[in-house]
N, C-alpha and C positions, 0 to 999 in steps of 0.2 A: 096110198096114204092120203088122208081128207087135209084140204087147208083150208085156210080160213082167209075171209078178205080182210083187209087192213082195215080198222074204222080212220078215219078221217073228219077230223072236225073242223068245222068253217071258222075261220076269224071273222069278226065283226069291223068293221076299224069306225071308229064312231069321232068324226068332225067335230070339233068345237068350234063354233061361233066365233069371231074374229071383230075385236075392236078398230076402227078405223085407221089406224096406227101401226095396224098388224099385230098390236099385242096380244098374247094369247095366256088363257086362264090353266093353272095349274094346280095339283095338291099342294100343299105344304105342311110341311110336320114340324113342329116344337121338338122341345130332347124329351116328351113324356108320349111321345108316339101321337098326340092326337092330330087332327087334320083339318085342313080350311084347304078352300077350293078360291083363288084368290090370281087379279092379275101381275104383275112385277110393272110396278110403276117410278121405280128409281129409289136412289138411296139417301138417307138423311140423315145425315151422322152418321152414328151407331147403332141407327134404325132403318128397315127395308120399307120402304112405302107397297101399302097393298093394297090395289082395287077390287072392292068385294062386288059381287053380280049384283047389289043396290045403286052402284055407281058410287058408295062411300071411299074415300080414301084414307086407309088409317097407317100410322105409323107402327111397327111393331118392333123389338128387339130384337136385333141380328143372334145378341147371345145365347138367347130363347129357342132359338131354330137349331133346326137338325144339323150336323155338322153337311150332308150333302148340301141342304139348301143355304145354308151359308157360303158356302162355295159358290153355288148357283147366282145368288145373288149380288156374291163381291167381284162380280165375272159381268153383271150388267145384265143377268136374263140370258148369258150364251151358258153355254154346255162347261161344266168343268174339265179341265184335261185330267186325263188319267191317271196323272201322278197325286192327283187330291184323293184319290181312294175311290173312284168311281170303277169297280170292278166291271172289266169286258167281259173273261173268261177264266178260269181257271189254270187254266194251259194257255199260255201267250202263242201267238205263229211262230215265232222263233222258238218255240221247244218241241216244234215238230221238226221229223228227221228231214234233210231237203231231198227234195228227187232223188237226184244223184246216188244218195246214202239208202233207200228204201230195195228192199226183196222182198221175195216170198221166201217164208219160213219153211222150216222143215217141222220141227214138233215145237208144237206151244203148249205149258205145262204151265196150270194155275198154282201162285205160290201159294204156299202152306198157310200163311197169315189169310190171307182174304176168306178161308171160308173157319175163321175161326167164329164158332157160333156165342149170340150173345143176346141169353133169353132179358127182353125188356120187359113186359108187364106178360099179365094172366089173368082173366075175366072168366070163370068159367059160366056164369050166368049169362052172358053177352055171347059166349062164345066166341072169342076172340084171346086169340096167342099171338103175341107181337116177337118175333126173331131178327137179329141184325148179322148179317154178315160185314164183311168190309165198304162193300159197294151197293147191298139190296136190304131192302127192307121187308120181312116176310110178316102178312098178317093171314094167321090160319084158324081155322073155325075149331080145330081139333088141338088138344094139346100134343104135340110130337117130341121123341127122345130126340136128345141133342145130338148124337150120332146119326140119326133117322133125316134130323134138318140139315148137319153138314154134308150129306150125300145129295141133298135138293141143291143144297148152296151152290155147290163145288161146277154142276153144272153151268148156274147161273155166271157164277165169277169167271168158268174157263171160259164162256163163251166170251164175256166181254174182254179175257187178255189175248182172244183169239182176233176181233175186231181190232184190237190196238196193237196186234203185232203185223194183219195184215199191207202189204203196202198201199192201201188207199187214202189214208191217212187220216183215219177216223178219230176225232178225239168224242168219248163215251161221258159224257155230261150229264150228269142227273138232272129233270126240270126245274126251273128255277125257283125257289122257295125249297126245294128239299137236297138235305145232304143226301136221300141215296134212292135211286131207285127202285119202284114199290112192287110187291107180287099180295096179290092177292089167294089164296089158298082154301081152296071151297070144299066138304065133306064129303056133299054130293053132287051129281048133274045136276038135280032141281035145284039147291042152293048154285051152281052155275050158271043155270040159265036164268034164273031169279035177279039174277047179279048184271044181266044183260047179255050172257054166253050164247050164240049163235047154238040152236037144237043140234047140229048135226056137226060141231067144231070139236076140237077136242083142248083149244085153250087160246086166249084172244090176247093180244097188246089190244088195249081201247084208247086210239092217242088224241082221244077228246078230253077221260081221267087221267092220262098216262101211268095207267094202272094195266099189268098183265094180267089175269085171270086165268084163273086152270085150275081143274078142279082135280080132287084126290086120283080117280080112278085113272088120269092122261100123266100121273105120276108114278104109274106104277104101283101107287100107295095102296095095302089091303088090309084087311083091319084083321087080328088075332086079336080073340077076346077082350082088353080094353086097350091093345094099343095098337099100332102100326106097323105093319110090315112089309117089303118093297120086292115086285116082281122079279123074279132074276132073268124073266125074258123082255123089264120093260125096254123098249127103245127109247131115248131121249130126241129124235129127228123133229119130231113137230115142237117139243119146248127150245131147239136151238133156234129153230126157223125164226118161232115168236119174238125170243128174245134178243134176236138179231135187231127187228124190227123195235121195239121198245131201244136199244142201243141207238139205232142213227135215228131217232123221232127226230133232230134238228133239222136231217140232212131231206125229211122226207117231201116236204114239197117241192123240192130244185131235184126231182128225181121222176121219171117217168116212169108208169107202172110197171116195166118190163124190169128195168133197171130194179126195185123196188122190192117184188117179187124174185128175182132171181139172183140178187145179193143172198137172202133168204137161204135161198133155195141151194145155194154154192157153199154155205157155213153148213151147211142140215149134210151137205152130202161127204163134208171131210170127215173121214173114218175118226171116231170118237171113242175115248175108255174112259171113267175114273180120273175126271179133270185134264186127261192128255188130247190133243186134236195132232193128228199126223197130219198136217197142210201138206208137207210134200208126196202125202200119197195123192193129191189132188184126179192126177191121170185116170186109178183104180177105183177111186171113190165115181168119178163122172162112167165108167167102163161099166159098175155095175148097176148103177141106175140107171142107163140107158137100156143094157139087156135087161134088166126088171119091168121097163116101160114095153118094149117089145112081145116080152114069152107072157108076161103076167099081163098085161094091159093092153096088148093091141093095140099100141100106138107107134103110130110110121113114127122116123125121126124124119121129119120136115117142118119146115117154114115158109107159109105159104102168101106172100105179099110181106115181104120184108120191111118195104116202108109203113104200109098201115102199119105193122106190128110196132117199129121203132117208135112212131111219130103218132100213137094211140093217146087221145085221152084219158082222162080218169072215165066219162059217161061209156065211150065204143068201150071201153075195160069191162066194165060192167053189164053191159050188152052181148056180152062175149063170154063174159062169164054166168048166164044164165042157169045153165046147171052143175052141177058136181062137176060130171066128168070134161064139161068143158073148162071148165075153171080149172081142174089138173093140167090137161094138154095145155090150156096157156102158161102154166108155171113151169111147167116141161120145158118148150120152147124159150121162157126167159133165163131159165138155168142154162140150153145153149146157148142163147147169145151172150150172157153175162161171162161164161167159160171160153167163150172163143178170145171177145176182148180181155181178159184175163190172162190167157194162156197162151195163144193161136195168133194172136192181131199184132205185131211188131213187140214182141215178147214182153205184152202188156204194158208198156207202155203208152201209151196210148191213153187205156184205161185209168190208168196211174193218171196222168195230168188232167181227167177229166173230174177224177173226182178230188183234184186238188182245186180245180176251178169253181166245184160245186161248196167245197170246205169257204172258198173265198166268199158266197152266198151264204152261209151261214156264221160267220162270223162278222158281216157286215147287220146281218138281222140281230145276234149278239150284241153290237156297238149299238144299234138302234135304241134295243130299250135299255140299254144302260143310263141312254144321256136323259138327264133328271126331266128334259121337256118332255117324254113320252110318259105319260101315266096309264098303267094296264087300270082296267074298269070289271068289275063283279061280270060274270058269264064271258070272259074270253076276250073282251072286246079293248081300246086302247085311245088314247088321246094324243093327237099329238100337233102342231105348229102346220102350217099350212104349206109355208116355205122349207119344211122337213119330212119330207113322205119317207113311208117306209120300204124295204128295197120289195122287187115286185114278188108277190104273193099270188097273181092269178093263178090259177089251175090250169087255167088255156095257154098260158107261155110259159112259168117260172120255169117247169120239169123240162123244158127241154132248150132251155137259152143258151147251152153249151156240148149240144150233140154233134156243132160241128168240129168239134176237134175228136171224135169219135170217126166220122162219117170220112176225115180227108180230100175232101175235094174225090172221096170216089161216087161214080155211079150207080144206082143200087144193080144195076145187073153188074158192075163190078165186085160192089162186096159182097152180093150173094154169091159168088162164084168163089171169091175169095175164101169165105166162111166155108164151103163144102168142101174146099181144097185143104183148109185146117183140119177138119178135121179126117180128112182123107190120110193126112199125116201122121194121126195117131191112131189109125186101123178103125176109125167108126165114121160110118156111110150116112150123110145125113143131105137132106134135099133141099135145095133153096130157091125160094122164085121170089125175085123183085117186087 
């Protein structure tokens, strides 16, 4: 089966200039939405003093401003506390289950309501059909029966209560500014690849747009006369993969490629029907895609340099993945390692607090741009206080600042032994070198 690589788009972080004082220049909004780029120079009465980039100081009416930035203001220029409405998250920490309380499921079944469909608009000139589920937003070039779109749905939504039932403790957040996560829905390959669809992919998350893309025929979707009709042999493995990946876009820079890739690759491989996922057949789902990689693809199950593998950047990734089939074997190999620490590795545990450590990474990015001093900027990019950096975003460390509560103080010729020993334990022979 072909995959696709993950796109990855660069943040920008773009410095403001810093008055002598350390005061630093922000937007501010009125209650009619409009905006002034202004610095917080103290308060006057009933009025916020504002330094405009002429060096003018004017007074303006607090009751004219937006409720946040009246907050911001009557705070002195610090950050309002969260009880003034400055929204962190949707889901607080405390409405995640704690350790202790978290398993692996046996069957995760999407409820009935989420894939209840709910046509918005119809362009047929534009070519554009807007469909809502509970949690996605489908924009499709074709008009589709609503029967036809809650069968796309139902994939979409099992997978995300598949993510939120797992114990890792993912909470699935649509990007900020939109109530729901978007799919794009293309007629043809041309119109896919047109769209920016890799020639030889069969459907993309692009977490530059944070738009999925996939086009009709990776649906299964076949056209009868004027409408649509669905393969009864399509597979759904590569739209789970993707929209795995679209689900944790938060989580995805504090995540090293393997990690990344073979979460992916572990949701694609649990046995799926008709909105149900059997998680607890996990063993059988890994049993048969291993003998597939073997009799059908002529891949050894090995791992060969454990640590490169673990400890890979995003560039050696991509260096590695030079062609198709090496780009499979590496996703191969990260569905084992992601399966061992899941399953194999101190009865995943392990796993479990790593990527609660990772959750902790992305809801400190969360708080980041909540507090009113960060202003995002047109193409990606953000402002923010000098004395307030944001938590680290390199590529060269974030993905991997809490690998060692994976690793344990073992050796890699420990855990490589370790890992062959797992899976030695569940009847499959797989090789490991340090």
């Amino acid at each position: 089966m072909a995959k696709n690589p993950t796109c990855f788009a660069l943040i920008t972080l773009c410095l403001l200039a810093f008055s002598e004082g350390g005061v630093f220049a922000r937007l501010w909004k009125d209650a009619g939405g409009r905006e002034l780029e202004a610095e917080f120079a103290g308060l006057q009465g009933d009025h916020v003093l504002l330094k405009l980039p002429d060096g003018r100081v004017v007074p303006y009416p607090l009751a004219k401003l937006s409720a946040e930035d009246q907050a911001f203001a009557r705070q002195g220029g610090a950050p309002a506390a969260p009880a003034t409405g400055v929204a962190v998250s949707p889901a607080s920490a405390s409405s995640r289950k704690p350790l202790a309380q978290r398993s692996w499921p046996q069957l995760v079944e999407v409820a009935a309501k989420s894939v209840e469909i709910k046509p918005v608009s119809e362009n047929a000139g534009e070519r554009k059909y807007i469909y809502q589920s509970e949690a996605f937003e489908f924009t499709s070039q074709a008009k589709l029966a609503p029967s036809m779109m809650k069968e796309i749905a139902r994939t979409f939504e099992a997978t995300k209560s598949l993510l939120e039932a797992l114990p890792w403790g993912i909470e699935c957040r649509p990007p900020e500014g939109r109530p729901r996560f978007i799919a794009a829905l293309y007629e043809t390959r041309e119109d896919y690849m047109a769209a920016g669809g890799p020639e030889l992919s069969g459907g993309l998350y692009d977490s530059g747009d944070k738009i999925f893309k996939i086009p009709f025929p990776s649906l299964g979707l076949q056209k009868l006369g004027k409408s649509y009709t669905r393969d009864d042999n399509y597979s759904s493995g590569t739209l789970v993969h993707e929209i795995t990946h679209q689900l944790m876009d938060e989580y995805l820079p504090f995540l090293p490629k393997w990690i990344i890739e073979g979460t992916a690759e572990y949701t694609e491989m649990l046995p799926y029907k008709a909105g149900v996922f059997r998680a607890g057949s996990h063993k059988n789902g890994l049993k048969e895609d291993t003998d597939h990689w073997q009799k059908q693809e002529g891949f050894p199950l090995a791992i060969q340099g454990l640590e490169k593998m673990i400890k890979m950047n995003r560039s050696a990734w991509d260096a590695e993945c030079a062609t198709a089939q090496a780009m499979r074997n590496m996703y191969h190999r990260s569905q084992l390692l992601v399966y061992y620490f899941c399953h194999l590795d101190d009865g995943g545990q392990r796993f479990i607090r790593y990527m609660d450590a990772v959750f902790g990474e992305v809801d400190a990015l969360r708080k980041f741009f909540a507090d009113p001093r960060v202003q995002r900027q047109p193409g990606g990019g953000f402002r923010y206080p000098r004395d307030f950096p944001p938590p680290d975003l390199s590529p060269e460390t974030a993905p991997f600042k809490h690998l060692d509560i994976l690793l344990a103080e073992r050796s890699w010729a420990m855990l490589a032994q370790q890992i062959m020993d797992g899976y030695k334990s569940i009847g499959v022979k797989v090789t490991v070198t340090p």
